[in-house]
N, C-alpha and C positions, 0 to 999 in steps of 0.2 A: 523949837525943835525941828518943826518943816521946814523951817529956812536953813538948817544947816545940814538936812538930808537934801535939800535940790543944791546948798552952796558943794557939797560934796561931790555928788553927780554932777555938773557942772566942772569940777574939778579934774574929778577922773576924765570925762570926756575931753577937756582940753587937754591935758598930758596921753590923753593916748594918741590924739592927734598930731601931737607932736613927736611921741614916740614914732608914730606912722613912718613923719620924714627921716627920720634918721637913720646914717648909712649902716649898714652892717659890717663892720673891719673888726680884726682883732683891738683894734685901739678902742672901739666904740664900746665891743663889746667886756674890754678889762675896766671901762670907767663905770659903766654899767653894774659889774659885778661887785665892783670897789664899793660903789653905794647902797650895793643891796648887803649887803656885811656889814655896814653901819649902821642901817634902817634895822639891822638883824639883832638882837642880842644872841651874839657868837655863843659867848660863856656860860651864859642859859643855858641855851640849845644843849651846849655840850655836857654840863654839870648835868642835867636833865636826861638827857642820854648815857651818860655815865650809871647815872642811880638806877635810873630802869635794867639796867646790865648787871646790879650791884642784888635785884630782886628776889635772887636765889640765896644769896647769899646768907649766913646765920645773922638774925638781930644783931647779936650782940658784939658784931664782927664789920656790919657794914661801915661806920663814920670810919672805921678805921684804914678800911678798904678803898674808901672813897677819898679823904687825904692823902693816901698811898699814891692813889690815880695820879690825883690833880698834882702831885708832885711831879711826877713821872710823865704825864704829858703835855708833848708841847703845842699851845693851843697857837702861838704864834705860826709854827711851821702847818698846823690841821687847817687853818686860816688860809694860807698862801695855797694847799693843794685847794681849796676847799672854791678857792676864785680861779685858778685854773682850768678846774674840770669844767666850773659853770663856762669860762670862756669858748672852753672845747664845744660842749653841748647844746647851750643856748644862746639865741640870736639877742641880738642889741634891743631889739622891742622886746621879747619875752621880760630879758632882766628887765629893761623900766619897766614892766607891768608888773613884776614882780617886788619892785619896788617901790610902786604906788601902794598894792596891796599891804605889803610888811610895814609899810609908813602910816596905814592906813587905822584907826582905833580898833575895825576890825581882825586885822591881821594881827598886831599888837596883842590883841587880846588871847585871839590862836596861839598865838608862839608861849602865852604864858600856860597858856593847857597842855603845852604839847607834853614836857615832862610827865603830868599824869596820865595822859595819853599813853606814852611808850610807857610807865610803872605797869600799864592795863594791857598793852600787848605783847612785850618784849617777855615775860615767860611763857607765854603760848608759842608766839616765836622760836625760841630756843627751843621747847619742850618741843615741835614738829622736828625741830634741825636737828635735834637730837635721834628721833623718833625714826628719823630720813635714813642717817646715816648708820645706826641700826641697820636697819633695812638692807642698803646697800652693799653695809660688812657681810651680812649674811647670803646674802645674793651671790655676792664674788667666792666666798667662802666656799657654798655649794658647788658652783662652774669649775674651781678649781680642783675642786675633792670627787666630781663627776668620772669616772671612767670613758677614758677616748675610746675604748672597742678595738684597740689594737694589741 
């Protein structure tokens, strides 16, 4: 087991090393992002994120809901923005370090939590955004129904 926690560390430090070198261009950084989307289970992520969205939802309504989803979205096109935005946003070493990590048993393992992660925050989530814009209905509400004094 030690020797595959120092072969690991030993690992990551040479890839980051070489991440080091490597130019930052948009080309560098779409092949970068290309691999961190493999190293990723996409369809996880996304099913995952789905269900936690799906958390209001009535029992006996959700699979149904969620079928509905997965029809209606297209994980192909979520896919292509989804390596876009990274190329916009992050540099050529970010993603390979990002894709050492998600390549990594640790990261692997994250990504399979993540779903009950978002199940665990994604109605507290709403329930503020919900809460927010309340808020701000009535805010506007008032400013407009306020008397200018003329």
């Amino acid at each position: 087991m030690r020797r595959l926690i120092i072969a690991t560390i030993v690992m990551f430090f040479a890839l980051a090393a070489t991440a080091a070198d490597v130019d930052d261009t948009p080309d560098t950084r779409m092949a970068a992002a290309q691999k961190y989307v493999m190293a990723l289970d996409f369809t996880m992520l996304m099913d995952g994120a789905l269900r936690a969205g799906l958390q209001g939802a009535p029992d006996e309504r959700k699979e149904e809901l969620f079928a509905l989803a997965k029809k209606h979205i297209d994980y192909e096109r979520m896919s292509r923005l989804m390596v876009a935005a990274m190329v916009k946003n992050f540099t050529t070493k970010e993603l390979n370090a990002m894709v050492v990590f998600y390549g990594s048993p640790e990261g692997q393992s994250a990504m399979a939590k993540m779903p009950a992660y978002m199940g665990d925050v994604m109605p507290v989530i709403q329930s503020e955004i919900q809460r927010t814009l309340v808020g701000i209905q009535a805010e506007l509400e008032a400013k407009h129904r306020a008397p200018t004094g003329t």
